[in-house]
SEVEX-134719 format. One record per residue (C-alpha): residue number from 1; residue in three letters; x, y, z. Coordinates in nm, 3 decimals, decimal comma, padded with zeros to 5 digits, always signed. Layout:
<atoms>
(atom NUM 'ALA' (X Y Z)),
...
</atoms>
This chain:
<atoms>
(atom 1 'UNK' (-01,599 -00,070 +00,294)),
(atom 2 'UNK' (-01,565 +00,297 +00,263)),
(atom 3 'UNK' (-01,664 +00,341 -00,126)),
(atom 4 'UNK' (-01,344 +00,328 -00,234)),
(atom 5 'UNK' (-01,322 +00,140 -00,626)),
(atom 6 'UNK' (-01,165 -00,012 -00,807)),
(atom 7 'UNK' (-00,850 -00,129 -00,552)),
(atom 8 'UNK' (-00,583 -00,184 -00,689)),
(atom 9 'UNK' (-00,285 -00,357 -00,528)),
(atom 10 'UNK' (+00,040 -00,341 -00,666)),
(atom 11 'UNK' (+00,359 -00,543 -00,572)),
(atom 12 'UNK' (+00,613 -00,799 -00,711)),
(atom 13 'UNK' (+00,556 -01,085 -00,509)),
(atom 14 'UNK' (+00,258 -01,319 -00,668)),
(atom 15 'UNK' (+00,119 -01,456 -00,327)),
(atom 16 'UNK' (+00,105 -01,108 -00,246)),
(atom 17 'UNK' (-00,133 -01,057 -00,508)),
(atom 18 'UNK' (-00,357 -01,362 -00,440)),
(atom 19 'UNK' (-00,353 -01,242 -00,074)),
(atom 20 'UNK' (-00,465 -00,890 -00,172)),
(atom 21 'UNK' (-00,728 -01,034 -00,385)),
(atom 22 'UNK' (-00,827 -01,242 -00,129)),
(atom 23 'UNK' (-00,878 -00,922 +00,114)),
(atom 24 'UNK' (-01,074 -00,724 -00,114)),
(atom 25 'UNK' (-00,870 -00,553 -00,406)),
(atom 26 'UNK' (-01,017 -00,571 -00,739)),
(atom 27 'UNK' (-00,708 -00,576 -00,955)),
(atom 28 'UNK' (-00,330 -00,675 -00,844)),
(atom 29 'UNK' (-00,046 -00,589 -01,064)),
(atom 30 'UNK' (+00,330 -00,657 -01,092)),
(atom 31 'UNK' (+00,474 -00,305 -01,076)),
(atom 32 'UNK' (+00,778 -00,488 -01,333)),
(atom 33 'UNK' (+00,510 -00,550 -01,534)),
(atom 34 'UNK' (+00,563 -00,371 -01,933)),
(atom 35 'UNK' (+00,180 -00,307 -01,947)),
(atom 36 'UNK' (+00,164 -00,137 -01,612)),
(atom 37 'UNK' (+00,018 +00,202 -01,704)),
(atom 38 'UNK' (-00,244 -00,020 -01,934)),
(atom 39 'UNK' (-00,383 -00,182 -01,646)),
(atom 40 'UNK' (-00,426 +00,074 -01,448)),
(atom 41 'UNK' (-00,607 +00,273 -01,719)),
(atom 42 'UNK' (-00,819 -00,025 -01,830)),
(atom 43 'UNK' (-00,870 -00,092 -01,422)),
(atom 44 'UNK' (-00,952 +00,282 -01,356)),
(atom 45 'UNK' (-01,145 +00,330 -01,682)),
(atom 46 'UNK' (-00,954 +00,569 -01,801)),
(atom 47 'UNK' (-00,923 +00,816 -01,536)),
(atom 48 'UNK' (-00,641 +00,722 -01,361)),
(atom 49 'UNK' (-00,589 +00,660 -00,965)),
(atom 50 'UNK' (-00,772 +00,894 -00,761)),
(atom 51 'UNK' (-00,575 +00,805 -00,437)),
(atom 52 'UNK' (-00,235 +00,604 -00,444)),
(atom 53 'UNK' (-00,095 +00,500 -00,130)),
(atom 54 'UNK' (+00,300 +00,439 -00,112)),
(atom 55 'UNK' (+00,387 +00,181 +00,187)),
(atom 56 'UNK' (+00,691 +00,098 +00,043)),
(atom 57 'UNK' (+00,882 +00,444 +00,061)),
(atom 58 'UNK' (+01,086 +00,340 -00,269)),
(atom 59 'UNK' (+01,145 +00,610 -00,515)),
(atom 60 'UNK' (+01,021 +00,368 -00,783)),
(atom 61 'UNK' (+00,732 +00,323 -00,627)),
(atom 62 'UNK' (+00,648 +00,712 -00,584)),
(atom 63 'UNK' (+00,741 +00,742 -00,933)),
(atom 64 'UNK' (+00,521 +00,499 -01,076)),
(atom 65 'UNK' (+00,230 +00,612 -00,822)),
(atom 66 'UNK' (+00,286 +00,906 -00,938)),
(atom 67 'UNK' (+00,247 +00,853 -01,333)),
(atom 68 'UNK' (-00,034 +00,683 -01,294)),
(atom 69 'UNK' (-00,212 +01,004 -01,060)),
(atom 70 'UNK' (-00,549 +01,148 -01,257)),
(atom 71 'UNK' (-00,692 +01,428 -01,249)),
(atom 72 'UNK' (-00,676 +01,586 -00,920)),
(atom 73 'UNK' (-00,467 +01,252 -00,756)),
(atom 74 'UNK' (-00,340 +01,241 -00,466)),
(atom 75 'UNK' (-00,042 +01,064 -00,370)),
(atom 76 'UNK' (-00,053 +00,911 +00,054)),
(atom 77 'UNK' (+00,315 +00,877 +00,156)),
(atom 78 'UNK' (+00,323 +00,639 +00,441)),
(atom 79 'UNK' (+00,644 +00,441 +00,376)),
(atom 80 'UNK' (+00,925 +00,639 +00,501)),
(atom 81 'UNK' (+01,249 +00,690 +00,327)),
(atom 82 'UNK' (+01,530 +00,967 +00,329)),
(atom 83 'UNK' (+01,510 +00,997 -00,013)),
(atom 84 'UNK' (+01,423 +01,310 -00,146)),
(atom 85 'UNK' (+01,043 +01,326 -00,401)),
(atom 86 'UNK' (+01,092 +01,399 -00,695)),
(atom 87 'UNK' (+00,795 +01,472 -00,995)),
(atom 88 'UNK' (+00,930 +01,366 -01,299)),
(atom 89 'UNK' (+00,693 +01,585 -01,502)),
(atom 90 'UNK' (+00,624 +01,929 -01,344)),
(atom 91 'UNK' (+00,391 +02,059 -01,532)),
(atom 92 'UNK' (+00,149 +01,733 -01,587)),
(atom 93 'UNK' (+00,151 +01,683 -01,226)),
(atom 94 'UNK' (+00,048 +02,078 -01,182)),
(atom 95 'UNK' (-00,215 +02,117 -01,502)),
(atom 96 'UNK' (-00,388 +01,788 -01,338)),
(atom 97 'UNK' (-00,369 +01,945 -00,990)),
(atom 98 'UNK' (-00,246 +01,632 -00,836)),
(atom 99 'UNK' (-00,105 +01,681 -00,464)),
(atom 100 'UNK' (+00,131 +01,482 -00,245)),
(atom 101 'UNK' (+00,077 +01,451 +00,153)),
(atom 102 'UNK' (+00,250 +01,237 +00,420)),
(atom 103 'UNK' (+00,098 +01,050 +00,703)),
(atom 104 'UNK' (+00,308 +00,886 +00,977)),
(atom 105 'UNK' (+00,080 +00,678 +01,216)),
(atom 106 'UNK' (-00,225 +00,730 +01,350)),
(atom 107 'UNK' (-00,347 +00,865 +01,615)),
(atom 108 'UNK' (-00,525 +00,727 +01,959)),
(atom 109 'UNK' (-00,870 +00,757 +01,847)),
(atom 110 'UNK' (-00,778 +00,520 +01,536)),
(atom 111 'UNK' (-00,701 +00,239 +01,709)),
(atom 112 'UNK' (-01,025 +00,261 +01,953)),
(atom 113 'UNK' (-01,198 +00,246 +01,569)),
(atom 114 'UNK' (-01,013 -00,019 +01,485)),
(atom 115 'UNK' (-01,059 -00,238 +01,779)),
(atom 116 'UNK' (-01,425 -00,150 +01,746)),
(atom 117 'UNK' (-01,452 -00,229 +01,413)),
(atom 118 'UNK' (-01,323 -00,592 +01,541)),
(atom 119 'UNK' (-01,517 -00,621 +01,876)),
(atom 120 'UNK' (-01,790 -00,584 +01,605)),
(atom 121 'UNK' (-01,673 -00,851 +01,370)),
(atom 122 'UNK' (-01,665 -00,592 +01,120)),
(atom 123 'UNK' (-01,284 -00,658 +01,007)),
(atom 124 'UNK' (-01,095 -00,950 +01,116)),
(atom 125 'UNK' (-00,775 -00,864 +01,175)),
(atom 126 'UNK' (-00,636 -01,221 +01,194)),
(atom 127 'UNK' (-00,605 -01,315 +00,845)),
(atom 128 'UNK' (-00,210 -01,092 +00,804)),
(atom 129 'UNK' (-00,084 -01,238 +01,099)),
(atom 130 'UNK' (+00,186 -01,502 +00,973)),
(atom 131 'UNK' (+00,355 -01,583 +01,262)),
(atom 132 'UNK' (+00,381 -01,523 +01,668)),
(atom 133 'UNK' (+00,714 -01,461 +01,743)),
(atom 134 'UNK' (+00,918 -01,453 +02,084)),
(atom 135 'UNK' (+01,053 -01,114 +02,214)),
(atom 136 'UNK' (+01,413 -01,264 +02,212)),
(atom 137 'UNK' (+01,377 -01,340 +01,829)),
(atom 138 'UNK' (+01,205 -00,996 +01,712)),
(atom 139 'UNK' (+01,525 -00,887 +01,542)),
(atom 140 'UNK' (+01,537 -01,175 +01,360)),
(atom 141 'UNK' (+01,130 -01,102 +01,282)),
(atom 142 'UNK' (+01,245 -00,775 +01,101)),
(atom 143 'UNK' (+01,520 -00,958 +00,912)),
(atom 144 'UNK' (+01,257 -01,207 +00,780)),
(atom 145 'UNK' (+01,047 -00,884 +00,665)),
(atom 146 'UNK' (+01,345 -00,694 +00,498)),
(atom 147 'UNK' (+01,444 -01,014 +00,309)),
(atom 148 'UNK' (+01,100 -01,120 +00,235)),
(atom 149 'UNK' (+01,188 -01,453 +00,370)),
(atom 150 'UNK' (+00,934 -01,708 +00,412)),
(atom 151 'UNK' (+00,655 -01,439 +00,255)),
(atom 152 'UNK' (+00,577 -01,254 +00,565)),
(atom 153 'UNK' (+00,339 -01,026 +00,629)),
(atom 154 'UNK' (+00,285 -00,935 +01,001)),
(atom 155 'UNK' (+00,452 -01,131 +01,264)),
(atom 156 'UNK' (+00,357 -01,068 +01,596)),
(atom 157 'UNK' (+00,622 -01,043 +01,887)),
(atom 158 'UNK' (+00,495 -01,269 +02,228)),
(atom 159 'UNK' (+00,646 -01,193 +02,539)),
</atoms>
């Protein structure tokens, strides 16, 4: 939607990967996977990710995010951890001028885009909801999510 190609979704669940396919990434990869770096290079031509976004806040996942950086790459940190970052190779990371920034949230004005962007049919934002769940059973919700139970994606709590 915003020019933004190739997409490429990475996680270790396959219906994960048929799901992101199914929302618009090009590629989806198994980040177990022992040709990893190969599909990303054959995905990105070459060049390498331009933008990697970590919504997992797992060191692994940084790492590997961050391997996989080009030239000038910039890694998004939206899944929160209390684990410290740590660049495995300095000096690559510096020569290529790669950079690391967090974002937590969004702000007000977002979420008037988004719910334009859907008053205007230009997203639908049904498609990740997998369940409506009651208030009294929303910590149960969040176990389902942490255990991957059931293959959730975004339940959503009903009063």
């Amino acid at each position: 939607m915003v020019g933004a190609a190739p997409i490429i979704a990475v996680d270790p669940l396959s219906t994960a990967h048929e799901r992101a396919l199914a929302f618009g990434a090009d590629v989806a990869l198994d980040p177990a996977s022992t040709d990893f770096a190969e599909a990303v290079d054959q995905a990105t031509g070459g060049r390498g990710l331009q933008v990697a976004f970590d919504f997992a806040g797992a060191p692994a996942a940084r790492a590997q995010a961050t391997a996989a950086l080009g030239a000038e790459g910039v890694l998004v940190l939206t899944g929160l951890t209390p684990e410290p970052i740590t660049i495995g190779d300095s000096v690559g990371f510096c020569f290529q001028g790669n950079q690391i920034r967090g974002h937590c949230g969004s702000e007000p004005k977002h979420v008037e885009e988004l719910i334009g962007l859907a008053s205007a049919g230009r997203i639908d934002l049904a498609p990740p909801i997998t369940a409506h769940v009651p208030l009294a059973h929303a910590a149960d919700a969040v176990a389902r999510l942490e255990r991957k139970i059931g293959d959730p994606v975004r339940p959503v709590l009903t009063p």
